[in-house]
C-alpha positions in Angstrom: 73.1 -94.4 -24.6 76.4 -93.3 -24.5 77.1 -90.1 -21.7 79.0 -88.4 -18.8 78.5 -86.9 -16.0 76.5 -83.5 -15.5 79.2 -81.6 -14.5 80.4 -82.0 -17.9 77.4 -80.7 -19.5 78.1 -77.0 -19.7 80.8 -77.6 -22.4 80.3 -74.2 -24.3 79.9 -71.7 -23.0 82.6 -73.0 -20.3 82.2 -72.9 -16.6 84.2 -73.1 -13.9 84.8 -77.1 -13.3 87.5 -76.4 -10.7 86.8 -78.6 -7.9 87.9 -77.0 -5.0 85.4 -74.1 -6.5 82.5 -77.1 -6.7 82.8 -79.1 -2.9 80.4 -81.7 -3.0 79.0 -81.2 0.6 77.2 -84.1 2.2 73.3 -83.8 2.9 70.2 -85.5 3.2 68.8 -84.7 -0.1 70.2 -83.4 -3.0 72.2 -86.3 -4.6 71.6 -87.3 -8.2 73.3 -89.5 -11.1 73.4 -86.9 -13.6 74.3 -87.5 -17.4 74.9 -86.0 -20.9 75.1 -86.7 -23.8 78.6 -87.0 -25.0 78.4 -87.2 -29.1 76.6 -83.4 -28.5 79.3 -81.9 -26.9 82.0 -84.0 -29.1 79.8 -82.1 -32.2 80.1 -78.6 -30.4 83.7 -79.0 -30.4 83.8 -80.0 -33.9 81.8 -76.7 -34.7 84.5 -74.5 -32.7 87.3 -76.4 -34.1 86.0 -75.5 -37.5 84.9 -71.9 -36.7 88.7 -71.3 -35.6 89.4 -72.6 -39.1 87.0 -70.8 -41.5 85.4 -68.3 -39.0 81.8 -67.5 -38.3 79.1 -69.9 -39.8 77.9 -66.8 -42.0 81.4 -66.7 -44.3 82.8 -70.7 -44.0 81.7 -73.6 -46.0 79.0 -75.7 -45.5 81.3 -78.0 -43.3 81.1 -76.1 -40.2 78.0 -77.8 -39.2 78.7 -80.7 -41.3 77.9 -81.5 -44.9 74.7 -82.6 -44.1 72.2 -81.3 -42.0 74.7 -81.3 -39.1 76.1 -85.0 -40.2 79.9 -85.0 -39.9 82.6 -87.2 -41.6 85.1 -87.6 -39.0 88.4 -89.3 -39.1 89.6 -90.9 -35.3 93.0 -91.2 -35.2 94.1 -93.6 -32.4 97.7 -95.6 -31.2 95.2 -98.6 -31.0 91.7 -100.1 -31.0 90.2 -103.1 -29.7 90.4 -106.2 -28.9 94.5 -105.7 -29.8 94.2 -102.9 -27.5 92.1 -102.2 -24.6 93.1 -99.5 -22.3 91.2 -96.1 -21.6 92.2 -94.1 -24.7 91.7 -97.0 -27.0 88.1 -98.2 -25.2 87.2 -94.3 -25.4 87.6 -94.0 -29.4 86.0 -97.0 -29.8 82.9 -96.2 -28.0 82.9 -92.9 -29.6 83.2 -94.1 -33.3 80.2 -96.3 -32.2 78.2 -93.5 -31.2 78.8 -91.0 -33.5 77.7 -93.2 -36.1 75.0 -94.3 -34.2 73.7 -90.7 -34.4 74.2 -90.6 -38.3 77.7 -89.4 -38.7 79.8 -91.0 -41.1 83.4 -92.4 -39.4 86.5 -93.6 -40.3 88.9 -94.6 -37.8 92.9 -94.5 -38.7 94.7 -96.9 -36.0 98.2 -99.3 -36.1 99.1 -103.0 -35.0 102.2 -104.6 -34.6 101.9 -107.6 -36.7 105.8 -108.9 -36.4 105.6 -111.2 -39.3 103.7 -108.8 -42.0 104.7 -105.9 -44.2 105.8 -102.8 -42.8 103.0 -100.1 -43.4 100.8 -102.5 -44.6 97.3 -101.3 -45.1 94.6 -103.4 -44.0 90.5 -102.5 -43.6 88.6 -103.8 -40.9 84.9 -103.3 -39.3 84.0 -102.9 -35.4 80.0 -103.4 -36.8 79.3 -100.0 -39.0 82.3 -98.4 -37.7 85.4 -98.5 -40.9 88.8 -99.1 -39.8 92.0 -98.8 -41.4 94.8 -100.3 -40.0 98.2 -99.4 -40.6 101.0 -102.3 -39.7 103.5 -100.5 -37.2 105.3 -103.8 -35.8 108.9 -101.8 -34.1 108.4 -98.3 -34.3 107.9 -97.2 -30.9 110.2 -94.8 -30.0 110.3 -93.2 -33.1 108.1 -89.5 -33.6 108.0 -88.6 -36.9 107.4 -91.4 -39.8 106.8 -90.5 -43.2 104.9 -93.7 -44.1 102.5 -92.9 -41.9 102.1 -88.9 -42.6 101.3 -90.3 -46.5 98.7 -93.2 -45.0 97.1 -90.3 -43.7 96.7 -87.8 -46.4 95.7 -90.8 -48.9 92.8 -91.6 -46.3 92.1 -87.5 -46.2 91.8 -87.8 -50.2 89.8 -90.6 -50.1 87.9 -89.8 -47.2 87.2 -86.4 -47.0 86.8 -85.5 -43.6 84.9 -82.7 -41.7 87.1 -83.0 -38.8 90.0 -85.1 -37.7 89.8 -85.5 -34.2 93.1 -87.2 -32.7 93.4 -89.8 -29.2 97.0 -90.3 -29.4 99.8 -90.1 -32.1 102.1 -92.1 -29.8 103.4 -94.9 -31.7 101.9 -93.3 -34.6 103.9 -89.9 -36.2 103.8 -86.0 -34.8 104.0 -84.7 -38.3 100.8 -86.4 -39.6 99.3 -83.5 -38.2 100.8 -81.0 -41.3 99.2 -83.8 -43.2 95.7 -83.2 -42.2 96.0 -79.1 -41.5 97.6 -78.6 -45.4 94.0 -79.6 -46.3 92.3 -77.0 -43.9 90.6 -79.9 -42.4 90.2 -78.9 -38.4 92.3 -81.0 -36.1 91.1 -81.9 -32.7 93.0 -83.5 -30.4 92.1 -85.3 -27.2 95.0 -85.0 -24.0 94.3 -88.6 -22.8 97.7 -87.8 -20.9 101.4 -86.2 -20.7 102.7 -87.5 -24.0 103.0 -84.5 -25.8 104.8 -82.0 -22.8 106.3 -85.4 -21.7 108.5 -88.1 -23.9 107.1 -91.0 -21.5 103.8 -89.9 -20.8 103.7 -90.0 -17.7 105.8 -87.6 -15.5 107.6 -90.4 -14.0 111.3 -91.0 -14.5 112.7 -94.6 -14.8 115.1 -94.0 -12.3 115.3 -92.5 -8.8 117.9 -91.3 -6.7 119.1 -94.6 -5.2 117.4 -98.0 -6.0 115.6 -97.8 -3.5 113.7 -95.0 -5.4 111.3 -96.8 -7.7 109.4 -94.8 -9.9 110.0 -91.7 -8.8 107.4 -88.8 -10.2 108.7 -86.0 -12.2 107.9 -82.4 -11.9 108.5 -80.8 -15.3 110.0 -81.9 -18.1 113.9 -80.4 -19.2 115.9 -82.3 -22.1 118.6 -83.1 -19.9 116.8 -84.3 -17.4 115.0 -87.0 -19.5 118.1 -87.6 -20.6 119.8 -88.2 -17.5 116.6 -89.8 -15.7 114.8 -91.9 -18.4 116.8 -92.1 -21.4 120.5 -93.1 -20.9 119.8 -95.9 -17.6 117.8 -97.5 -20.4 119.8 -96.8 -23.5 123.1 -96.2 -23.2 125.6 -95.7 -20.4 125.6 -93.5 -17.4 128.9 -92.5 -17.6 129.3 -91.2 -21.1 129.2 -87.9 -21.6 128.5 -88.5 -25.3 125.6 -90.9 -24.7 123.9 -88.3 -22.5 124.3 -85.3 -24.6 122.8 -87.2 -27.6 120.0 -88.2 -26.0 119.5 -84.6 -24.6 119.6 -83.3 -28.2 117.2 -85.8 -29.5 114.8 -85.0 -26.6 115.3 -81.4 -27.6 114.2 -82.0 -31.5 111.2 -84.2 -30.3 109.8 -81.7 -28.2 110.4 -79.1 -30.6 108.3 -81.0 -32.8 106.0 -81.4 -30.4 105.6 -77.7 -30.0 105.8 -76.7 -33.3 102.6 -79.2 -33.9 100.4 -78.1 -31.2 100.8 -74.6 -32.5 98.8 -76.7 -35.9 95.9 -78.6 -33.8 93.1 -75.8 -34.0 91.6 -77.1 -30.6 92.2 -79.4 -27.5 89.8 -80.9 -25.1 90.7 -82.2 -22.1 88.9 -84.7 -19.8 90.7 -83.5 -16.6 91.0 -80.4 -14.8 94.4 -80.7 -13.6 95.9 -82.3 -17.3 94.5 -79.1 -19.0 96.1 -76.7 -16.5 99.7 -78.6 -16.6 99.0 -78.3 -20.6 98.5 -74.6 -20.4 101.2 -73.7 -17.9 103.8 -75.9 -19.8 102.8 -73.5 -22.6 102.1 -75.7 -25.5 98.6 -73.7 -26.2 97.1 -71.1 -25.0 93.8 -71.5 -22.8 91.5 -70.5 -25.3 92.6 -73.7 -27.4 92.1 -76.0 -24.6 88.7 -77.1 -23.4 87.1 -79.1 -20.4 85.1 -82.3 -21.4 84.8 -85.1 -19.2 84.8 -88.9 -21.4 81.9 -90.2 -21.8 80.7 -93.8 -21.8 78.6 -96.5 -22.9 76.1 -96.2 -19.5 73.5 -99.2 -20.5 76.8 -101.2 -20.5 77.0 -100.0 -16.9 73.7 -100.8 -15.8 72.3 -104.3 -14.8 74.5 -104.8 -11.7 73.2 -108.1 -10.0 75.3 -107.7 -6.4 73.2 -106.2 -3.1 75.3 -105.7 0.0 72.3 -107.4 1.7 72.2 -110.5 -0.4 76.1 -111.0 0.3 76.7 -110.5 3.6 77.7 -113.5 4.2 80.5 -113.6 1.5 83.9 -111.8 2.2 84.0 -108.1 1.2 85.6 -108.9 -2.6 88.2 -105.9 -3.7 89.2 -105.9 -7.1 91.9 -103.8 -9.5 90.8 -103.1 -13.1 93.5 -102.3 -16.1 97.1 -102.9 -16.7 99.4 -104.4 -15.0 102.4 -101.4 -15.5 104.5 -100.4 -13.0 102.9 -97.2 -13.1 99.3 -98.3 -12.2 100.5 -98.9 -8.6 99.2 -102.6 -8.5 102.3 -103.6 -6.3 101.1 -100.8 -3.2 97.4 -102.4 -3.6 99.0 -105.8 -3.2 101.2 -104.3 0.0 98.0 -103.1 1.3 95.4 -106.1 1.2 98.2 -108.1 2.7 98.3 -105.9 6.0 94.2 -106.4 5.6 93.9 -109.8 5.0 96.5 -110.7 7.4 94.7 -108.5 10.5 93.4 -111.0 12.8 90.5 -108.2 14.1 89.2 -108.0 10.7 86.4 -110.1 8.8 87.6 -112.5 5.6 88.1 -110.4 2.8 89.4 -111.0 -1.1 91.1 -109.2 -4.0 90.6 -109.9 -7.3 92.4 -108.7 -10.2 91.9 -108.2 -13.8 93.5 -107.1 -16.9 96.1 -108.3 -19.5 99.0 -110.6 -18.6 101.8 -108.1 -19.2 105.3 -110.2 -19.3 107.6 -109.6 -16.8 105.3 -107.1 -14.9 102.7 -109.4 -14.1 105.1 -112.1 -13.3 106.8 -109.6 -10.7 103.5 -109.0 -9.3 102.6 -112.4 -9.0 106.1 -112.9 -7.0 105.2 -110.2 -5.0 101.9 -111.7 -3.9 103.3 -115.0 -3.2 105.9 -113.7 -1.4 103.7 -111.5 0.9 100.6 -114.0 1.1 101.9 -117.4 0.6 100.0 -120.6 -0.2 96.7 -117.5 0.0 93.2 -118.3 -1.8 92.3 -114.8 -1.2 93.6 -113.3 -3.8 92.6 -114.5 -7.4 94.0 -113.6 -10.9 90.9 -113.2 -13.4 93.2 -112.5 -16.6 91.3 -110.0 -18.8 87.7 -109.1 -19.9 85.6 -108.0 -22.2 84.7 -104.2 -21.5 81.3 -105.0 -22.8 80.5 -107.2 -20.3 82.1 -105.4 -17.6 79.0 -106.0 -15.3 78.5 -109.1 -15.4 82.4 -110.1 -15.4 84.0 -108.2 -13.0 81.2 -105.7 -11.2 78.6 -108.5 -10.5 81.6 -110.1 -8.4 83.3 -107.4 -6.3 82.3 -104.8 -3.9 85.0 -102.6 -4.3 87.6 -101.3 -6.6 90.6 -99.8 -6.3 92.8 -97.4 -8.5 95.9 -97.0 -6.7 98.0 -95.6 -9.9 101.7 -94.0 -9.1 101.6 -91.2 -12.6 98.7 -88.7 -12.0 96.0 -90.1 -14.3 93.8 -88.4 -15.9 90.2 -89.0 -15.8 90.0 -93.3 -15.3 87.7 -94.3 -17.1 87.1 -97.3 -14.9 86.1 -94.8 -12.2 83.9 -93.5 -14.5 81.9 -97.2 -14.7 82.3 -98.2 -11.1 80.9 -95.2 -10.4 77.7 -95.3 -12.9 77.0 -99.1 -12.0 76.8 -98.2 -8.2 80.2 -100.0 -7.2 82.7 -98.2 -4.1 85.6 -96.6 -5.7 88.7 -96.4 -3.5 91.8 -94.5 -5.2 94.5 -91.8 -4.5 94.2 -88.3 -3.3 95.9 -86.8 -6.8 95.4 -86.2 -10.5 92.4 -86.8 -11.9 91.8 -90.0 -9.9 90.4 -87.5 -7.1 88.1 -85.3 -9.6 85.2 -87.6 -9.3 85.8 -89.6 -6.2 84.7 -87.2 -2.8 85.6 -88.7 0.4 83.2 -90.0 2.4 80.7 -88.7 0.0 80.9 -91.1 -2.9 84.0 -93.3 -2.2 87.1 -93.0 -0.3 90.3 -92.2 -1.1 94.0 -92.2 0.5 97.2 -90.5 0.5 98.8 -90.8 -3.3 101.5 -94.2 -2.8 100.9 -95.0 0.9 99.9 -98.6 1.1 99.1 -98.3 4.4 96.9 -95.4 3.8 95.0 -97.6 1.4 95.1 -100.0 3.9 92.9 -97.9 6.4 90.3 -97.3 3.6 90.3 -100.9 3.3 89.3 -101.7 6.8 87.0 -99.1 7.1 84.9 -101.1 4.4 85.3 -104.2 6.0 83.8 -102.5 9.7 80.8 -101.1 7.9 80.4 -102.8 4.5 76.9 -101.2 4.6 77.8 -98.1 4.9 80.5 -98.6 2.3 77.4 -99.4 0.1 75.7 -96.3 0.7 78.4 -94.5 -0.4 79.0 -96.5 -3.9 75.5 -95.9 -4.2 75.3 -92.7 -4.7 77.8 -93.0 -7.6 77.9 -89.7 -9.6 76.7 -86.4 -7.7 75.8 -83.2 -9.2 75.3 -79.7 -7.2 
């Protein structure tokens, strides 16, 4: 059954899903794991998308309920899709697709690889079970935005295909314009913010450089051509002291977010899956707040059930931490490693262990892994599990922790590993900021810790390791409606 969280479930009409309008205030009674269905709210958006297109039901085509009974054809476009790719946005479409035609609706999903030794733009189909996929070969074409290969991929699949709705995860890596594509064929566009990338050229809000070197990863507040330029574009391709290197790059950031505005002005609706990443949409202006719409991801949740660990069956085993995802700079791994070395290396506090899981990423995981042996040499407390399967999340990572953390650096937006811990009854520890904080209430259903304070973390991390069963208690209680 795939779902989200209850708060999600008034999706139209909207209400207000502000948090500091919704506290969640600690009592005896009152706490619930609430779901919804995702695929019915997905649908609802498919309806509005299409009623901005063709207006009310009573003068548009058939299509605005689908073809068939309320059956839609929907295209996903996605950067990626699993196994090549696994992280949130990626993991999200596919469990969507699944769904969707799970519930009778006929999908197609439109994604890349980089397949170094094949064709550019070759065209390959593939299946994930009954879901279609067509794969387009995109081995070094990262930084560009607009590629017309791609943009005629797309409208060859719209001929073939026919599509209700299009409904978009990311077009990073992919091509801005393929939007015209789709809208020339009045075929509603939907597009997911999963995060920055379109009112940010990295994504993120974080600039590669800082004031001094000292300055690591520095966030940014708002995004200015010149700025990228200065801060993210020229360290990393071209020199710092030419004039003419920085004002082409501030040109070309200038075109690409022109483009980018001039294409969000095409997507007939936006849903967002975090209150904060809708409201930085809106007040950077790149639609108006009747085009962008609160849903919360939703998620497999009989993949999340099942959990095997008791607090009272293991304590006599160290408290077990663990980090899920990436290993990118931005995903703060290094501060969580900072902070379970204070921990682990505090003589008044109980054995503990961190594991950690994901992809081997290069050069970042290999600086991570210096980092840990530099800071807890010769240590059998910290393990590297390499990566999993997201469909066996349970019994590969949650059966074997107590804890996870998400100490990220950019803002996220709504983590969708928070999102499992969360429904399979496992603590979630994370920063006070972004979206991380939206569904994590201190002391009420996990803890959480100023945003990029390692020791901060650290305090949250002792805290478990005085009272594990209380810690329990409050994983427990996982998701919490009013």
């Amino acid at each position: 059954m795939l779902s989200l969280p209850q708060k999600a479930a008034p999706f139209f009409p909207l209400v207000s899903n502000n948090p500091s309008q919704r506290p969640y205030v600690p009592k005896q009674k009152g706490y619930m794991h609430a779901a919804f269905s995702l695929v019915a709210p997905v649908c609802v958006a498919y309806q509005r998308a299409s009623h901005r297109k063709w207006g009310p039901p009573s003068t548009s085509r058939q299509a605005i309920l689908g073809k068939d009974g309320g059956r839609f054809r929907v295209l996903l476009i996605i950067h990626g899709y699993p196994p090549l790719y696994n992280a949130g946005s990626e993991v999200y479409t596919q469990t969507l697709a699944r769904a969707l035609k799970a519930r009778g609706h006929e999908v197609l999903v439109f994604c890349r690889e980089e397949d170094t030794i094949a064709p550019y733009f070759r065209i390959r189909e593939q299946s994930d079970g009954p879901v279609k996929l067509k794969i387009i070969n995109l081995p070094n074409f990262r930084d560009r935005y607009n590629i017309s290969e791609v943009d005629e991929a797309v409208q060859e699949v719209i001929q073939e295909f026919h599509p209700d709705v299009v409904h978009c995860g990311h077009l990073n890596h992919l091509s801005m314009s393929l939007v015209e594509k789709v809208t020339r064929h009045n075929t509603p566009f939907i597009y997911t913010l999963h995060d920055f990338w379109m009112n940010c050229p990295r994504g993120q809000f974080i600039q590669f450089t800082g004031e001094d070197d000292e300055d690591l990863w520095p966030l940014c507040d708002g995004q200015e051509d010149s700025k990228c330029s200065k801060k993210c574009y020229v360290p990393r391709m071209g020199d710092p002291n030419s004039k003419q290197d920085q004002k082409y790059w501030t040109q070309w950031i200038g075109r690409r977010m022109a483009t980018m505005r001039s294409i969000a002005e095409k997507i007939d609706l936006f849903i967002s899956p975090a209150e904060h990443l809708k409201q930085r949409f809106i007040d950077d202006g790149f639609a108006p707040e009747s085009k962008v719409v609160y849903c919360d991801y939703g998620f497999d949740r009989d993949r999340c059930h099942g959990r095997m660990r008791r607090w009272e069956a293991t304590q006599n085993e160290p408290f077990t931490f663990a980090y899920i995802g990436t290993h990118k700079e931005s995903k703060g791994v290094q501060h969580l490693i900072e902070a379970f070395e204070e921990v682990s290396q505090d003589k008044n506090m109980p054995p503990t262990r961190l594991k950690i899981f994901g992809r081997t990423l290069g050069q970042s995981t290999a600086a991570l892994r210096r980092l840990a042996d530099k800071l807890l040499p010769n240590s059998k407390s910290l393990e590297w599990c390499g990566e999993y399967s997201n469909e066996e999340i349970v019994e590969s990572v949650f059966n074997q922790i107590d804890a996870i953390v998400v100490p990220s650096i950019w803002l996220e937006n709504s983590p969708l590993v928070i999102h499992e811990a969360l429904e399979a009854g496992v603590l979630v520890i994370t920063a006070d900021a972004g979206g991380m904080k939206e569904y994590v209430h201190h002391e009420v259903n996990g803890l959480l810790f100023k945003h990029r304070s390692a020791s901060a973390l650290a305090e949250q991390m002792r805290r478990c390791l005085r009272d594990p069963e209380w810690a329990d208690k409050l994983a427990k209680r996982g998701y919490l409606s009013l």
